[in-house]
MMTF fields as JSON, N, C-alpha, C and O atoms, coordinates in Angstrom:
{
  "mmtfVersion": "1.0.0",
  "mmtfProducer": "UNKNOWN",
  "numBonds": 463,
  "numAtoms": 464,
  "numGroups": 116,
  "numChains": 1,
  "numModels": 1,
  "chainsPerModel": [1],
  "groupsPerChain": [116],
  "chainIdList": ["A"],
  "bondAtomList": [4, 2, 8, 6, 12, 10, 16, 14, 20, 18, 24, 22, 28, 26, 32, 30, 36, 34, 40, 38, 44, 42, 48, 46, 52, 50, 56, 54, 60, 58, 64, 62, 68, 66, 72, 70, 76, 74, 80, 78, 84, 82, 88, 86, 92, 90, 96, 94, 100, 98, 104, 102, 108, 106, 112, 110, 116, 114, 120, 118, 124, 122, 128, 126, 132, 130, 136, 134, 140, 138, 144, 142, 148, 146, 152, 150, 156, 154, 160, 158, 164, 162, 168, 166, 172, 170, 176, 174, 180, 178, 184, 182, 188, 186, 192, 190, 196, 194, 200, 198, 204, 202, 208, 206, 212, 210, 216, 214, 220, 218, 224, 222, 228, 226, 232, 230, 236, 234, 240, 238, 244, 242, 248, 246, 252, 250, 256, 254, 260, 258, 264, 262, 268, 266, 272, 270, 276, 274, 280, 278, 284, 282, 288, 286, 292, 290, 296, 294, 300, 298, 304, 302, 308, 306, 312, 310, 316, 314, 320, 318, 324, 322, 328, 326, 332, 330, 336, 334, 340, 338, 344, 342, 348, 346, 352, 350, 356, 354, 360, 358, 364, 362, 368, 366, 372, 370, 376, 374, 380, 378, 384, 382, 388, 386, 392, 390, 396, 394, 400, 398, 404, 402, 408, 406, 412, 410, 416, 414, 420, 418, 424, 422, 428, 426, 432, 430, 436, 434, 440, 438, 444, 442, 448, 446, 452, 450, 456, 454, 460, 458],
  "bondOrderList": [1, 1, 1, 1, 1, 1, 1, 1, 1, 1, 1, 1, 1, 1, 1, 1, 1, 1, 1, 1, 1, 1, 1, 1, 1, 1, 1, 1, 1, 1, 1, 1, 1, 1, 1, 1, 1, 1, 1, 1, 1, 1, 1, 1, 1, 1, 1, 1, 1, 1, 1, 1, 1, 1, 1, 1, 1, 1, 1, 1, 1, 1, 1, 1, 1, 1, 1, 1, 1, 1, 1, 1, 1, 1, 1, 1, 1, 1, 1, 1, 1, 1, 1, 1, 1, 1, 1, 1, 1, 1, 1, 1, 1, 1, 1, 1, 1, 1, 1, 1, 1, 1, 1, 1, 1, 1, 1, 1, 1, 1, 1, 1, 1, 1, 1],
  "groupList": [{"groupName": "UNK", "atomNameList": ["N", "CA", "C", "O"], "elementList": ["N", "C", "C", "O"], "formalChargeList": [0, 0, 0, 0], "bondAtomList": [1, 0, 2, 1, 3, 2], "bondOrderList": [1, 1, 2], "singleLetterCode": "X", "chemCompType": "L-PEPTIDE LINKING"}],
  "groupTypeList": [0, 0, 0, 0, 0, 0, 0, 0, 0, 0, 0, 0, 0, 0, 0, 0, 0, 0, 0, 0, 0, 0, 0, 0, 0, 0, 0, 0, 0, 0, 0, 0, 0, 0, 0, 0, 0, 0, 0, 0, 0, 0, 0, 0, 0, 0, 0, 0, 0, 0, 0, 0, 0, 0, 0, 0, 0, 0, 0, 0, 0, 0, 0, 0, 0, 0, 0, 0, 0, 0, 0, 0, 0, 0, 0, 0, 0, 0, 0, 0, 0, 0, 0, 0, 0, 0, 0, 0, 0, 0, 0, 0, 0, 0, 0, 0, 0, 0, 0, 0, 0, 0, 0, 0, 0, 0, 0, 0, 0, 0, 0, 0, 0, 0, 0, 0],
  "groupIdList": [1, 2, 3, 4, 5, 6, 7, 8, 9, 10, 11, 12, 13, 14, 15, 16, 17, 18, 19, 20, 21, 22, 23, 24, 25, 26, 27, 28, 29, 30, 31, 32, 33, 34, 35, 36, 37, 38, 39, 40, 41, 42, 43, 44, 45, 46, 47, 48, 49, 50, 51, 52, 53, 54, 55, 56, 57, 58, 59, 60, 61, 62, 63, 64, 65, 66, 67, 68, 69, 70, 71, 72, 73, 74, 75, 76, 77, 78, 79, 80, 81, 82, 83, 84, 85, 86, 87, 88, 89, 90, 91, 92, 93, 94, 95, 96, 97, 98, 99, 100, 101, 102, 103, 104, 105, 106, 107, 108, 109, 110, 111, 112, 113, 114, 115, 116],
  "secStructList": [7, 7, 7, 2, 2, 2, 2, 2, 2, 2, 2, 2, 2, 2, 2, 2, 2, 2, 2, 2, 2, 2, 2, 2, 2, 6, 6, 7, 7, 7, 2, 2, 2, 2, 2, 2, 2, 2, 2, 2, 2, 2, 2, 2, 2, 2, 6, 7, 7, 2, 2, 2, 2, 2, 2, 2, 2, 2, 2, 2, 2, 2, 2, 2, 2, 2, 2, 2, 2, 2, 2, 2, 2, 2, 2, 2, 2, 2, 2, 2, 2, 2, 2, 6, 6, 1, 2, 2, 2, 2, 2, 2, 2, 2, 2, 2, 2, 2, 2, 7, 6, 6, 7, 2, 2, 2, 2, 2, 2, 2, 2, 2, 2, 1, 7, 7],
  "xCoordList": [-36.494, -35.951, -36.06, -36.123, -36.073, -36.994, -34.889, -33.937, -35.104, -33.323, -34.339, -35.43, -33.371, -34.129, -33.672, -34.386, -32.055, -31.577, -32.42, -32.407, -33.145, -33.717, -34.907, -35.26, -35.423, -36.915, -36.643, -37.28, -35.497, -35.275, -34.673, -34.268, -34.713, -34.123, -35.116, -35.262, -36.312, -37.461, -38.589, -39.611, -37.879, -38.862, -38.59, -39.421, -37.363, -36.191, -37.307, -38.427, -36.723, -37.089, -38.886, -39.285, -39.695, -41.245, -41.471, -42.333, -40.51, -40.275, -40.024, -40.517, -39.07, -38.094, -39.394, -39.355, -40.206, -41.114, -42.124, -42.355, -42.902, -43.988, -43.283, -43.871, -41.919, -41.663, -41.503, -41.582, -41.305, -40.883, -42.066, -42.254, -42.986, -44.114, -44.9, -45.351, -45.211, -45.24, -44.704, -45.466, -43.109, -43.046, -42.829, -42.576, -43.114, -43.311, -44.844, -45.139, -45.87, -47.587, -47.866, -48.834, -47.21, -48.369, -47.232, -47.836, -45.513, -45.373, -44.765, -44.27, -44.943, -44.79, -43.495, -43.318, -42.178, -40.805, -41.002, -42.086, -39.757, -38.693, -38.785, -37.964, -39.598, -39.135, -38.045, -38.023, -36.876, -35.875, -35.159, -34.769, -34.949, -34.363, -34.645, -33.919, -36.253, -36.199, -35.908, -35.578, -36.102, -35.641, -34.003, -33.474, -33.524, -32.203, -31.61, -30.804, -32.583, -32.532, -32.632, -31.958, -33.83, -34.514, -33.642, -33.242, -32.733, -32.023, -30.713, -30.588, -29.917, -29.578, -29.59, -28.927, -30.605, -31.047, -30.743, -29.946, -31.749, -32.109, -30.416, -30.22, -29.517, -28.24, -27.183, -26.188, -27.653, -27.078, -27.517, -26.827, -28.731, -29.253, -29.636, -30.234, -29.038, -29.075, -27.3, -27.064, -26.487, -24.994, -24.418, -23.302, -24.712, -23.453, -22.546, -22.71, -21.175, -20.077, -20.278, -20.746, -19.795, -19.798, -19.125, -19.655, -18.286, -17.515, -18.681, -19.07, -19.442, -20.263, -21.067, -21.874, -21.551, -23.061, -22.808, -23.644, -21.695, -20.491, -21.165, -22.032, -20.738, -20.452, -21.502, -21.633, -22.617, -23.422, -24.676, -25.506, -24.568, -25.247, -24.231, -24.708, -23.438, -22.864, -23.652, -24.42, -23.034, -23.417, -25.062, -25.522, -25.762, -27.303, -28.089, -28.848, -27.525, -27.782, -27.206, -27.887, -25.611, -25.44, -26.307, -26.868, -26.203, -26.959, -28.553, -29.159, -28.941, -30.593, -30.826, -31.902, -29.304, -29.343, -29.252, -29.69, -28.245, -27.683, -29.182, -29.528, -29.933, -30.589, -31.828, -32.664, -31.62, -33.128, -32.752, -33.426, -31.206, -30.858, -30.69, -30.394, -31.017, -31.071, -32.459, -32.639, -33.74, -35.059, -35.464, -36.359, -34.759, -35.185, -34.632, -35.303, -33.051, -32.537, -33.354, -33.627, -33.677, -34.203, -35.607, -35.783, -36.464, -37.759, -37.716, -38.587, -36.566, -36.532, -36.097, -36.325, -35.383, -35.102, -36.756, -37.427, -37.08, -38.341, -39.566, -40.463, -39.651, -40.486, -40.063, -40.882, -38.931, -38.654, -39.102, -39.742, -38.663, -38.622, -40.1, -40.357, -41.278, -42.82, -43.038, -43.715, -42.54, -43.103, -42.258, -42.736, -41.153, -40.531, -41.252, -41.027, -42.479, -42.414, -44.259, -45.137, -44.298, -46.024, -46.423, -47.127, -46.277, -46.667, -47.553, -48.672, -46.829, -47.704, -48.676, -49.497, -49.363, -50.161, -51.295, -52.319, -50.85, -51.636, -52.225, -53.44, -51.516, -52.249, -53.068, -54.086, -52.619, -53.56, -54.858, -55.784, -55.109, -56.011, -56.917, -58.118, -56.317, -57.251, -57.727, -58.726, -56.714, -57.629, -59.159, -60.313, -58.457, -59.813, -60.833, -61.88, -60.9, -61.883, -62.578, -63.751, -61.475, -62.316, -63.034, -64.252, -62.38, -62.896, -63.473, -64.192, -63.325, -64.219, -63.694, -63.18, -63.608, -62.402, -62.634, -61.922, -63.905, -63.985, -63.537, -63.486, -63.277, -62.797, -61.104, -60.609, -60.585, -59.342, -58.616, -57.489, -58.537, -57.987, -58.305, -57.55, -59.299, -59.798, -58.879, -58.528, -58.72, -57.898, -56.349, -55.691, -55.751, -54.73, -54.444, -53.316, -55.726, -56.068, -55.531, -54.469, -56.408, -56.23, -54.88, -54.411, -54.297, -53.074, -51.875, -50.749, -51.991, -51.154, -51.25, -50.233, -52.504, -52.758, -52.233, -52.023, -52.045, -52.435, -50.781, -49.772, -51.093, -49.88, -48.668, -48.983, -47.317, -46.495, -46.373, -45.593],
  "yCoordList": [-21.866, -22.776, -24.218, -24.492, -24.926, -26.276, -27.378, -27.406, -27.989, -29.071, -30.262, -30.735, -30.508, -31.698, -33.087, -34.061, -32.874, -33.802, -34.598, -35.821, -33.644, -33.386, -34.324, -35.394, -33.845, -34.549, -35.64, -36.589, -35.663, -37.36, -38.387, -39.535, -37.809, -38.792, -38.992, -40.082, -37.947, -38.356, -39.182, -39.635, -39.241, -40.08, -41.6, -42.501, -41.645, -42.443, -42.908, -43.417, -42.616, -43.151, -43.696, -44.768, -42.644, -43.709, -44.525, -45.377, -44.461, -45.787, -47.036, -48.055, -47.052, -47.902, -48.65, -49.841, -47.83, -47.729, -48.886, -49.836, -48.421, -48.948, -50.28, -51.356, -50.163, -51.715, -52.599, -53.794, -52.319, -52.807, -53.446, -54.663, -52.447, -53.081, -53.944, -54.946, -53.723, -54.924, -56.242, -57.197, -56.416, -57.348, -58.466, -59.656, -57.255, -58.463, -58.256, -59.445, -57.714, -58.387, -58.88, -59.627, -58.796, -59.247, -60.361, -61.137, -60.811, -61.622, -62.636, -63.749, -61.936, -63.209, -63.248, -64.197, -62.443, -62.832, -62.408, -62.176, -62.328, -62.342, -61.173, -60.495, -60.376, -59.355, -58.729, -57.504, -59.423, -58.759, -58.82, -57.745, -60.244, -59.799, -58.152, -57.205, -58.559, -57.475, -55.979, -55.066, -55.976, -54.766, -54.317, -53.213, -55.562, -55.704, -55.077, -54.216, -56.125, -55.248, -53.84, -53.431, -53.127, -52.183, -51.656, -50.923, -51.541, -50.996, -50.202, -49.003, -51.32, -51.772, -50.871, -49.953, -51.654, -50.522, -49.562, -49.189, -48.63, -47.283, -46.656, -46.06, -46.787, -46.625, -46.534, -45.809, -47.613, -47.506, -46.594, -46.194, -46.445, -45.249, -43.794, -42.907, -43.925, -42.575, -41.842, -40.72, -43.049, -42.467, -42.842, -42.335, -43.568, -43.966, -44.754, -45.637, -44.177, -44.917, -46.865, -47.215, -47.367, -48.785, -48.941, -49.518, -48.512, -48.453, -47.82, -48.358, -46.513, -45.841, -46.482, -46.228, -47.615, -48.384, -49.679, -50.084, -49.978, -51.542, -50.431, -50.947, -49.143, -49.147, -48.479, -48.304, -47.821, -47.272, -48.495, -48.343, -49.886, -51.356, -51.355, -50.674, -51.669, -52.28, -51.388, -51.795, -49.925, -49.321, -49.107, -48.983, -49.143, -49.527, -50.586, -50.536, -51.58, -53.016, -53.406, -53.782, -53.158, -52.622, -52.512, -53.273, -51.418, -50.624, -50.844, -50.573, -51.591, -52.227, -53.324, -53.606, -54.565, -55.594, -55.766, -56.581, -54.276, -54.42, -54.188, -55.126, -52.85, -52.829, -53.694, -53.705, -54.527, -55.458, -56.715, -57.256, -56.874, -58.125, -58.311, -59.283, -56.962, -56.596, -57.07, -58.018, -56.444, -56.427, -57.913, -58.463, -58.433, -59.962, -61.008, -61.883, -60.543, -61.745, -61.115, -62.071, -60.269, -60.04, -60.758, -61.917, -60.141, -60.772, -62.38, -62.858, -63.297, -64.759, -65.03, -66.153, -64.011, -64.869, -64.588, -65.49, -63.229, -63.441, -64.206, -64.42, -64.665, -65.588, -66.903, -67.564, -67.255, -68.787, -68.616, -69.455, -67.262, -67.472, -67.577, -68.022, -66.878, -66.978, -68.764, -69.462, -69.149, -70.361, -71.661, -72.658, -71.176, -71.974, -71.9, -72.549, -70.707, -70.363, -70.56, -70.487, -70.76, -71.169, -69.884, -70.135, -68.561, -67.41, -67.283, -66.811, -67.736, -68.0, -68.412, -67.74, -70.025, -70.482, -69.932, -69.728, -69.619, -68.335, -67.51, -67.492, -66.896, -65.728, -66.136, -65.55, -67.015, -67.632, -67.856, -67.108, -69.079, -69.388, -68.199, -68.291, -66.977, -66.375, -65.209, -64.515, -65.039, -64.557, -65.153, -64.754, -66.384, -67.558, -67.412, -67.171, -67.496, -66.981, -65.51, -65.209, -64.683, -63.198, -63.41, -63.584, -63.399, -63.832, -64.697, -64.489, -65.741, -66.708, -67.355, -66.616, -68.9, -69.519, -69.502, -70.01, -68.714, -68.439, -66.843, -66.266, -66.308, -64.947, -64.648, -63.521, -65.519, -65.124, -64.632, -64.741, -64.168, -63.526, -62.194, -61.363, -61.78, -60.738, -59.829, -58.65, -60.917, -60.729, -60.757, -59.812, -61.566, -60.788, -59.63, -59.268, -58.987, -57.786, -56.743, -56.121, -56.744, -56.131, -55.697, -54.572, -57.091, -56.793, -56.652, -56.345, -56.756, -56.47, -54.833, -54.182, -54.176, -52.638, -51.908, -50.699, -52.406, -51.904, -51.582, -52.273, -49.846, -49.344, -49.942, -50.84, -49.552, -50.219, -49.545, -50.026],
  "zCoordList": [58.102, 57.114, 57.627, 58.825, 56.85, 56.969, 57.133, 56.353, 58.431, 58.226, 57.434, 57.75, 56.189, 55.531, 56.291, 56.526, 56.661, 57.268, 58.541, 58.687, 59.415, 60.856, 60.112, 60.606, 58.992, 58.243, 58.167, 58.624, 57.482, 56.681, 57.996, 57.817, 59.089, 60.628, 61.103, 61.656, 61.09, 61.73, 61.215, 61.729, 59.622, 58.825, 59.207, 59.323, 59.354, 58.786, 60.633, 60.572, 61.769, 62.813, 62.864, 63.319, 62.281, 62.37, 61.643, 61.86, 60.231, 59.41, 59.974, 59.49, 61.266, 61.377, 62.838, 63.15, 63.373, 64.339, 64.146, 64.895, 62.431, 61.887, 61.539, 61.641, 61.097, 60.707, 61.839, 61.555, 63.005, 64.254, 64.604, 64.578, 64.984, 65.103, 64.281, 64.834, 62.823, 61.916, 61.752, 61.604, 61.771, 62.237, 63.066, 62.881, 64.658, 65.634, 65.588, 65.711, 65.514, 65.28, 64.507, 64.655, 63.171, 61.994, 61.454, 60.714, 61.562, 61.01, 62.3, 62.122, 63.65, 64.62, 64.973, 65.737, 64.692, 64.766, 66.167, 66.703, 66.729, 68.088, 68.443, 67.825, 69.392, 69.539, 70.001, 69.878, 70.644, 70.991, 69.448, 68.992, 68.507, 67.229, 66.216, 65.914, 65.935, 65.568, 65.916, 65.159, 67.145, 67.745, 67.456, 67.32, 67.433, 67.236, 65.619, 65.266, 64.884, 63.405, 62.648, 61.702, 63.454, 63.388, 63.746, 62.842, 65.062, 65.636, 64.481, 64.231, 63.98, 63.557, 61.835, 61.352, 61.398, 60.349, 60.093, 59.232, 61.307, 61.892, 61.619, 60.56, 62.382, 62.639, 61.428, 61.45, 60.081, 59.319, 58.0, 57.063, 58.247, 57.749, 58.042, 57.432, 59.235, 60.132, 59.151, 58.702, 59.181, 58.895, 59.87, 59.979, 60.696, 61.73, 61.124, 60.282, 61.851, 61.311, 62.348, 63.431, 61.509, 62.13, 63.664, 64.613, 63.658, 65.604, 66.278, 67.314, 65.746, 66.924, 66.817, 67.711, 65.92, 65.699, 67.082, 67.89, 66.966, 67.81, 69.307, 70.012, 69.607, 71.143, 71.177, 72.388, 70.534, 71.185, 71.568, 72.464, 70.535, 71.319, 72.455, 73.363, 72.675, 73.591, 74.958, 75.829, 74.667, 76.039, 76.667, 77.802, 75.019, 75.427, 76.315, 77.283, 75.499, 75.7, 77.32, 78.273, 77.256, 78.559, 79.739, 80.528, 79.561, 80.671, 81.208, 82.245, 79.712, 79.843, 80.311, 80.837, 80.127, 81.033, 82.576, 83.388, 82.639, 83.637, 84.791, 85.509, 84.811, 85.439, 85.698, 86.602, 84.414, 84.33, 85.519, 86.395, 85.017, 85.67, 87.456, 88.151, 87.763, 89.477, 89.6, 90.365, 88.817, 88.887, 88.727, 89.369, 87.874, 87.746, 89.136, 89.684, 89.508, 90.562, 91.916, 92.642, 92.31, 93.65, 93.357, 93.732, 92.77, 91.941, 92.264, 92.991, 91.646, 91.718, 93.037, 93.486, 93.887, 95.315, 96.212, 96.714, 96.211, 96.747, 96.313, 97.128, 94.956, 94.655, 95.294, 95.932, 95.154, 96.193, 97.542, 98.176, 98.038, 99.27, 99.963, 101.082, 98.687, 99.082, 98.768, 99.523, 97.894, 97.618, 98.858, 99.4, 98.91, 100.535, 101.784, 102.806, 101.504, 103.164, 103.032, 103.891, 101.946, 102.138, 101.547, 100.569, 101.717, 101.566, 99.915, 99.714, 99.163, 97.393, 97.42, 96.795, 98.277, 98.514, 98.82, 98.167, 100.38, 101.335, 100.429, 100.234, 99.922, 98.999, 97.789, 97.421, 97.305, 96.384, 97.033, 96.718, 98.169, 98.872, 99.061, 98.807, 99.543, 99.963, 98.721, 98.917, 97.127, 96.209, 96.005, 96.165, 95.542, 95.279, 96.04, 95.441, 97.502, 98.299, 98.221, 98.445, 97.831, 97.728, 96.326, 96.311, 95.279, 94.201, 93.693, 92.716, 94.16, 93.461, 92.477, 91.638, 92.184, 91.818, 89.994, 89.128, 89.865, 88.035, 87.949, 86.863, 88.974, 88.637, 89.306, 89.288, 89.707, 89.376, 88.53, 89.013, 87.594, 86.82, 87.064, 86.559, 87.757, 87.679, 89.308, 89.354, 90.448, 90.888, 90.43, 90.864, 89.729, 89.466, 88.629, 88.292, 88.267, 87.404, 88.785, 88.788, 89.751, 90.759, 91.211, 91.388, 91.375, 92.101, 90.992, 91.386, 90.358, 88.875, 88.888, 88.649, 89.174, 89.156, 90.525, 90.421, 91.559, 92.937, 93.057, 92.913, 93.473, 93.735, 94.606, 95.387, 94.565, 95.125, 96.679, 97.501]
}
C-alpha cells in the first residue's frame, strides 16, 4: 500500500530542492536567505507546528554555526600566523616557480585537491 502522506513529503521536499536551487542560480538571491526560506516553507508545508519550526532552526542553525565557527577561527589564526611569519609568501614564491606565473591557478587546483 502506497503512504500518500510519505509521497506528498517527498514531493513536497524535491519541490522545495528545485526551487532552492533556482533561485540562488537563475535569479541571483542570497544563498543563505533562501535556504532560509525554503527551509522555512518546506516546514510549513510539511505541518509543523510553529514552536517545532522556532527550535528545530534554532538547534540546526545552532549546531551548523557552532562547528563552522571552530573551522573558521583556527583557519584565521593560522592564516595570520603564515602571513606574520613569511610562510604565505614562501609558498607562493615557490608555486609560481613550479608552475609558472600564467599557471597558477592550476597550482592552487593542486593544492585545493591534495589530501590532508
Amino acid at each position: 500500500m502506497i503512504d500518500h502522506h510519505g509521497v506528498f513529503l517527498l514531493l513536497a521536499a524535491l519541490s522545495a530542492v528545485i526551487v532552492l536551487i533556482l533561485l540562488i542560480a537563475v535569479v541571483k538571491l542570497n544563498p543563505f536567505i533562501v535556504l532560509f526560506l525554503t527551509s522555512l516553507a518546506l516546514a510549513v508545508v510539511a505541518g509543523m507546528p510553529p514552536a517545532a519550526i522556532v527550535k528545530s532552526f534554532e538547534i540546526g542553525l545552532g549546531n551548523t554555526l557552532g562547528h563552522i565557527a571552530i573551522v573558521v577561527g583556527l583557519g584565521t589564526m593560522l592564516g595570520k600566523m603564515m602571513a606574520e611569519s613569511g610562510g604565505a609568501t614562501r609558498i607562493a614564491y615557490t608555486l609560481i616557480n613550479l608552475f609558472g606565473e600564467k599557471n597558477v591557478h592550476w597550482a592552487m587546483a593542486v593544492i585545493g585537491s591534495a589530501p590532508s
